[in-house]
C-alpha positions in Angstrom: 9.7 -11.5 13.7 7.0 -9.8 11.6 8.5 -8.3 8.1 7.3 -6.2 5.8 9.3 -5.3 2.8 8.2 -2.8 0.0 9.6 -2.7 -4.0 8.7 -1.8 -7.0 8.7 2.2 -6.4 10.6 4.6 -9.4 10.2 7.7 -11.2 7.9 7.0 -14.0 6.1 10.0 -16.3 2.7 11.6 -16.0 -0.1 8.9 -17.1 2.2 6.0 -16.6 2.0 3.1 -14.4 3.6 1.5 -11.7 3.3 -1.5 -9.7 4.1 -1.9 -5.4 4.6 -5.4 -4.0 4.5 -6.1 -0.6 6.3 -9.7 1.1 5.5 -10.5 4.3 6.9 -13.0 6.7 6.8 -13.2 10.5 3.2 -13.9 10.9 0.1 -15.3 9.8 -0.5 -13.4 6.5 -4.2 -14.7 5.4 -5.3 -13.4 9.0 -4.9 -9.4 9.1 -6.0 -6.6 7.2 -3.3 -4.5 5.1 -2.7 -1.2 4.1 -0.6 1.2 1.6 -0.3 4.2 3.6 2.1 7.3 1.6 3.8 10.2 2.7 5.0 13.4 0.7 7.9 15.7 1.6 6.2 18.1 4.3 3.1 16.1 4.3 1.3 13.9 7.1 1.4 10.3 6.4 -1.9 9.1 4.5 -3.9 6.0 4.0 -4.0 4.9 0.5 -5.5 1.7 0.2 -6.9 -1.0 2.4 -8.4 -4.7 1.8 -9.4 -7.0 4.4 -8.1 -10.5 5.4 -9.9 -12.0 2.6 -8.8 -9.7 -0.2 -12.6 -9.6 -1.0 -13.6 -6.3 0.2 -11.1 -3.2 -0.5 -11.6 0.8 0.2 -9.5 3.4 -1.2 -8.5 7.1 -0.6 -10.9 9.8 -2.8 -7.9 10.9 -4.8 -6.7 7.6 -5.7 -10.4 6.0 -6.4 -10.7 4.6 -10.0 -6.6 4.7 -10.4 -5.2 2.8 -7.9 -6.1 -0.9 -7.0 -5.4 -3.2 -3.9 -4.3 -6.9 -4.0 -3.0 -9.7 -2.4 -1.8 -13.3 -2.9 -2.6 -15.1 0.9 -0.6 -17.8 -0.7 2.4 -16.2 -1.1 2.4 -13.6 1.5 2.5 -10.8 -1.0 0.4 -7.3 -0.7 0.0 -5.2 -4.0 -0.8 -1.9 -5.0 -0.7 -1.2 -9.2 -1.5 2.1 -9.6 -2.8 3.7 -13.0 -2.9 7.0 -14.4 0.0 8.8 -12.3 0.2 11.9 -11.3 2.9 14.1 -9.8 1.1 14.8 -6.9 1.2 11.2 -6.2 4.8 11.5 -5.6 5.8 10.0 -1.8 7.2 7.4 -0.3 5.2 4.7 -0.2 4.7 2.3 3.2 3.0 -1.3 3.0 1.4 -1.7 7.1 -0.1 -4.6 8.5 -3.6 -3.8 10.5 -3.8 -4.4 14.1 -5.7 -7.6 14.6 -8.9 -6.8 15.8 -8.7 -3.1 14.1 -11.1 -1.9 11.7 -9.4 -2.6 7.9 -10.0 0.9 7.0 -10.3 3.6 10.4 -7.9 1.1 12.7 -4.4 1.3 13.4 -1.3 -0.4 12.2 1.3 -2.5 14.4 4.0 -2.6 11.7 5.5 -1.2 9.2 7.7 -1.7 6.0 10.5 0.3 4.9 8.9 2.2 2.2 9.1 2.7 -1.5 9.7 5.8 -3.1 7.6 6.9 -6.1 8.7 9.7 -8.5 5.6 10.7 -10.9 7.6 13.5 -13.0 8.4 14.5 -17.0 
């Protein structure tokens, strides 16, 4: 069955860095879309990042744009999100999601889901 399992989330200061990693399993990897969605306490969840089958084109959220940066290894069924220049409003819990095949890498939907990662930005 399709699996999607998030690490790499923790409370790190203002300005620091942190690094998400995505492994999938269940499915053909190389073929779909993926995403890095994030939700805060009280918030709507909110799509963070996206790069395409390929991992050649990626888009990215206005208030991530320039910090934040999509990856993946097709070999190794791995999605990754390193994300620079932290801020506390970036604080949520953070969801790896595979795009419905067929569905457009950035406005489509998901079909599945990963547990999610929290992330802390705080001094």
């Amino acid at each position: 069955q399709v699996q999607l399992v998030e690490s790499g989330g923790g409370l790190v200061q203002p300005g620091g860095s942190l690094k998400l990693s995505c492994a999938a399993s269940g499915f053909s990897f190389s073929t779909f879309a993926m995403t890095w969605y994030r939700q805060a306490p009280g918030k709507e969840r909110e799509l963070v990042a996206a790069i395409i089958s390929s991992g050649k084109i990626t888009n990215y959220a206005d208030s991530v744009k320039g910090r934040f940066a999509v990856s993946r290894d097709n070999d190794e069924n791995m999605l990754y999100l390193q994300m620079n220049s932290l801020k506390p409003e970036d604080t949520a819990l953070y969801y790896c999601g595979r795009r419905q095949f067929g569905s457009g890498y950035w406005s489509g939907r998901n079909d599945y889901w990963g547990q999610g990662t929290q992330v802390t930005v705080s001094s």
